[in-house]
N, C-alpha and C positions, 0 to 999 in steps of 0.2 A: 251632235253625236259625241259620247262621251271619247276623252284619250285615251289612249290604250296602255297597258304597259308594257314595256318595252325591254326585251333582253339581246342582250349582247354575247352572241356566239362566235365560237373561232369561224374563221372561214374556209379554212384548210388544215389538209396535214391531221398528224395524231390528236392534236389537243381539240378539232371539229369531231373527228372519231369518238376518241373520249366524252368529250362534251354532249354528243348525239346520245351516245349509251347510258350516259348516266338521267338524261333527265328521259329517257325511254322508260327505265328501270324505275324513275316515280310515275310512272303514268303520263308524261307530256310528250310522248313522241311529237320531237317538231319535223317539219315537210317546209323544203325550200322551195319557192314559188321559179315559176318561170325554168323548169327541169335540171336547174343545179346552177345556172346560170346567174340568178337572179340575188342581190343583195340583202333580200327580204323573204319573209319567210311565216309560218302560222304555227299554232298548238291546237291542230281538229278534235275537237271535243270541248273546247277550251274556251271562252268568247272573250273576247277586250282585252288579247296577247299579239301582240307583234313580237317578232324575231327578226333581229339586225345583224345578220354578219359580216363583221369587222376580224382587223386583224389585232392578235392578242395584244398590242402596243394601244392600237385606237380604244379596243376595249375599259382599259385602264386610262385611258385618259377621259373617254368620256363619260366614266363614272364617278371619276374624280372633278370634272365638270358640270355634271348633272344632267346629260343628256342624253341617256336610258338608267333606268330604273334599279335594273342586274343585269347579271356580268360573269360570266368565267373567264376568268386569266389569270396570269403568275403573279404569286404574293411578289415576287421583284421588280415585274412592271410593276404594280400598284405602289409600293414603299416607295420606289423611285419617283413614280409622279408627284405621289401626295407631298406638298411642303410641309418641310420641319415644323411636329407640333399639330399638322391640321388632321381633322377628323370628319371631313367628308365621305368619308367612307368607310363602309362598314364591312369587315371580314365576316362572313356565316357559317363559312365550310370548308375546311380544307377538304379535297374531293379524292386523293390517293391519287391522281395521275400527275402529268408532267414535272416531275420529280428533278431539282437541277440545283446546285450551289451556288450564291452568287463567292466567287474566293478571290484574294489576294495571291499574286503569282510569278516568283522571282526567278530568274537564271539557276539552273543547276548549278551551275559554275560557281556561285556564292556558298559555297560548303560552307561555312560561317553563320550564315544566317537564315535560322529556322523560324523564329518568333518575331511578331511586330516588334521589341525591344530591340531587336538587332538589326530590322529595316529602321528604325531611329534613327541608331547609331549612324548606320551607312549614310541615310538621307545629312545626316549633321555634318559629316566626313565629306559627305560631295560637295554638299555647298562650301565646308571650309576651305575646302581644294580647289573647287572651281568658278565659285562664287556666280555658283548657277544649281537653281534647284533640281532635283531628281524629277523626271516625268515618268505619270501615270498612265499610258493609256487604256480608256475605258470605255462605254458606254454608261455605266452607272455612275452620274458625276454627283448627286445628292445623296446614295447611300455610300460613295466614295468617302465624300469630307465631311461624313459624321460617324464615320468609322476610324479614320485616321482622326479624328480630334479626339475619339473616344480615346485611342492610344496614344493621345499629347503630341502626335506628329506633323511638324508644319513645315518642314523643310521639303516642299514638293509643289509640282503643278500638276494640271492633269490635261493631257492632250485629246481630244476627245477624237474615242474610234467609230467610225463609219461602215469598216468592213472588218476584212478577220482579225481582232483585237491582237489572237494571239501570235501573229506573224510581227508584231512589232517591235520586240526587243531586239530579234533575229535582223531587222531591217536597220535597224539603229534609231528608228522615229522614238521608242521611248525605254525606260530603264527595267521598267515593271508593268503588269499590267493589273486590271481587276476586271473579272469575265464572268461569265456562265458557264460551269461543264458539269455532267452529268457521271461520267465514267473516270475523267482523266487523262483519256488517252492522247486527246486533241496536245492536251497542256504536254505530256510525255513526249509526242510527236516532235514540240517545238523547242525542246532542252527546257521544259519549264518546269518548276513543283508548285505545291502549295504549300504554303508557310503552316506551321502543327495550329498556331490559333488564329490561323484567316480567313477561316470559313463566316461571311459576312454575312448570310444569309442562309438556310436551309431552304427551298421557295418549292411550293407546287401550285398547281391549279387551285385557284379558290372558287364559290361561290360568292360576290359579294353586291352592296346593296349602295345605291348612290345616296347620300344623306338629302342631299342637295337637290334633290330632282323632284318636278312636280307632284305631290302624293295627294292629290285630289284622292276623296272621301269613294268615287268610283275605281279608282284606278286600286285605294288602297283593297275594297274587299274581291278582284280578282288575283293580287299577292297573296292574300288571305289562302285563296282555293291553293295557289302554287305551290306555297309556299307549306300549307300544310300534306299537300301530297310530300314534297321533298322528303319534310319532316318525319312523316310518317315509314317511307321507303328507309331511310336513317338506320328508325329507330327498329324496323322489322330486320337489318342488316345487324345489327350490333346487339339485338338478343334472341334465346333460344329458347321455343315452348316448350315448358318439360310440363309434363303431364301424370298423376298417379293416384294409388286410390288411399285416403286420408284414415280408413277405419283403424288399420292396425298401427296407425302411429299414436307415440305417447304424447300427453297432451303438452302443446308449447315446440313441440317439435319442428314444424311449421315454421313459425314464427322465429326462430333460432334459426333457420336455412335463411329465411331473409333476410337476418341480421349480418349472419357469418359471410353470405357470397352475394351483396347487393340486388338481390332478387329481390320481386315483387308478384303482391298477388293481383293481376289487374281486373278479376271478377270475383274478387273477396276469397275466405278460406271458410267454407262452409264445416258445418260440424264432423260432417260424416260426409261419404260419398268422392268425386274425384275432384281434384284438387289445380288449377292448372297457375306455373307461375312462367313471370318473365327473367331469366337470368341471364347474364353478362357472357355472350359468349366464350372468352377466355377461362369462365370460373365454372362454367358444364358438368363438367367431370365430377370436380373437388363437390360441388351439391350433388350431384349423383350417389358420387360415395356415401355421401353423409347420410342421404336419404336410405340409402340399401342399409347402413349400419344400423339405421333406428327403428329397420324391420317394415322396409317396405319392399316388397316382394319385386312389384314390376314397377318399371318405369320408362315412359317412352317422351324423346326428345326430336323435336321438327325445327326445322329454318321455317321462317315466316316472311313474306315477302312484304305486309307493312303491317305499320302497329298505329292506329290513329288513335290518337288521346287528347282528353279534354283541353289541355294547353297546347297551344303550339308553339315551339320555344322560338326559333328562328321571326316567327312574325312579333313574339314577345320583345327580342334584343330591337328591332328596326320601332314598334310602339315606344319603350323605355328608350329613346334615345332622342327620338322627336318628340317626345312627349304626348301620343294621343291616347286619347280619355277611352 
């Protein structure tokens, strides 16, 4: 019996929500086994898919290990696991949810110091004073000390946090911290700010793809089907079908709306008759206009719920990367 392939779902909480919806929204509604209970899970309609849920930490690690296929969790777990340099794994999608900073986050109290040039300084000034480094504490200890060396800062350790990072200054266990917050308000809660350039990461949910992991010839063409629903659901999200009749435009007109608003004809532009293209949601309107100016009477524009086309790009980036024929 052929391996299956294997995705890695949150197990709880908003980012399982999230994660449920979106791949609903491409056609994989998954169904957990064993009435919610259960670690495992299917895509009915779908054959040679196992569904794994872990917790968004496990996710990223064992994608970065190679022991499921895909994966949604935070661009921060992932950076963090992956070592300096390595490319086991592949980012496909940022998905718009779980939205979070990973920041840099000092004592109000420090009215002096806004910028990593001026936690230098202090970090320099402690150890000369005390001849003992400033501590960090954190959970993020690799995107930690490649962020402070990105800022030349070495006069520091980093204590590593277990529990609420940001109760630590406050405790006296360490001087600063480096965290995850979303809002703010936690870090407000506790006399703490963010430094203006320590936002060390922007991170949200990704879809991403294990380099490393078994991609037998069966496993790769049910990614194929996955992967080009995703694809397709994407691509019917981010453009909008306008539709209109081509008689009374002047000739090349057409062709100048594609150019001008990234539009496309994706069943050609016939000479005569109606005319239908794909354009960039954002850029709607601005082709709208154009089109009414160049003396098209009506025009009408739909959301589409997927667009499948001949390439698929997401199974393109994981072929171009392993290299299959």
């Amino acid at each position: 019996m052929s391996k299956p392939l294997i995705i890695g779902v949150p197990s709880k909480g908003r980012l399982q929500e999230n994660a449920n919806a979106f791949f609903t929204g491409a056609g994989l509604s998954v169904r957990q086994l064993g009435g919610g209970r259960s670690y495992a899970g299917t895509v009915p309609g779908v054959s040679g898919v196992e569904i794994a849920y872990l917790s968004a930490a496990e996710i990223a690690r064992d994608l970065v290990e190679g022991r499921i296929h895909l994966g949604v969790t935070g661009e921060d777990l992932l950076r963090e696991t992956l070592a300096e340099g390595a490319e086991t794994v592949e980012l496909l999608s940022p998905l718009g949810f779980g939205h979070a900073n990973v920041v840099v986050a000092v004592p109000q109290s420090w009215i002096d110091v806004s910028t990593m040039a001026d936690l230098d300084d202090v970090a320099a000034a402690f150890y000369a004073s005390r001849r003992q480094r400033m501590r960090v504490a954190t959970k993020y200890l690799n995107l930690t000390r490649g962020f402070f060396a990105r800022h030349g800062i070495a006069d520091y350790r980093i204590v590593e946090s277990l529990g609420a990072t940001e109760g630590a200054p406050g405790a006296g266990s360490a001087e600063l911290i480096v965290d995850i917050t979303t809002t703010g308000a936690t870090l407000a809660a506790n006399a703490l700010k963010v430094l203006d350039d320590g936002v060390m990461l922007r991170s949200e949910a990704n879809l991403a793809a294990a380099l490393s992991a078994d991609w037998a010839k069966p496993v790769r063409r049910v990614l194929a089907e996955v992967l080009g629903r995703i694809a397709a659901r994407q691509r019917g999200l981010a453009v909008r079908e306008v539709r209109f009749k081509a008689a009374s435009l002047a000739k090349g007109a057409v062709e100048k709306a594609l150019a001008a608003y990234d539009a496309v004809a994706p069943f050609g532009v016939p000479a005569s008759g109606g005319v239908t293209l794909h354009c960039p949601a954002a850029k709607v309107y601005a082709l709208v206009a154009s089109l009414k100016a160049a003396g098209v009477e009506t025009v009408s524009v739909a959301r589409l719920e997927h667009v499948f086309e001949a390439e698929n790009p997401l199974y393109a980036r994981i072929a171009a990367k392993l290299g299959w024929a």
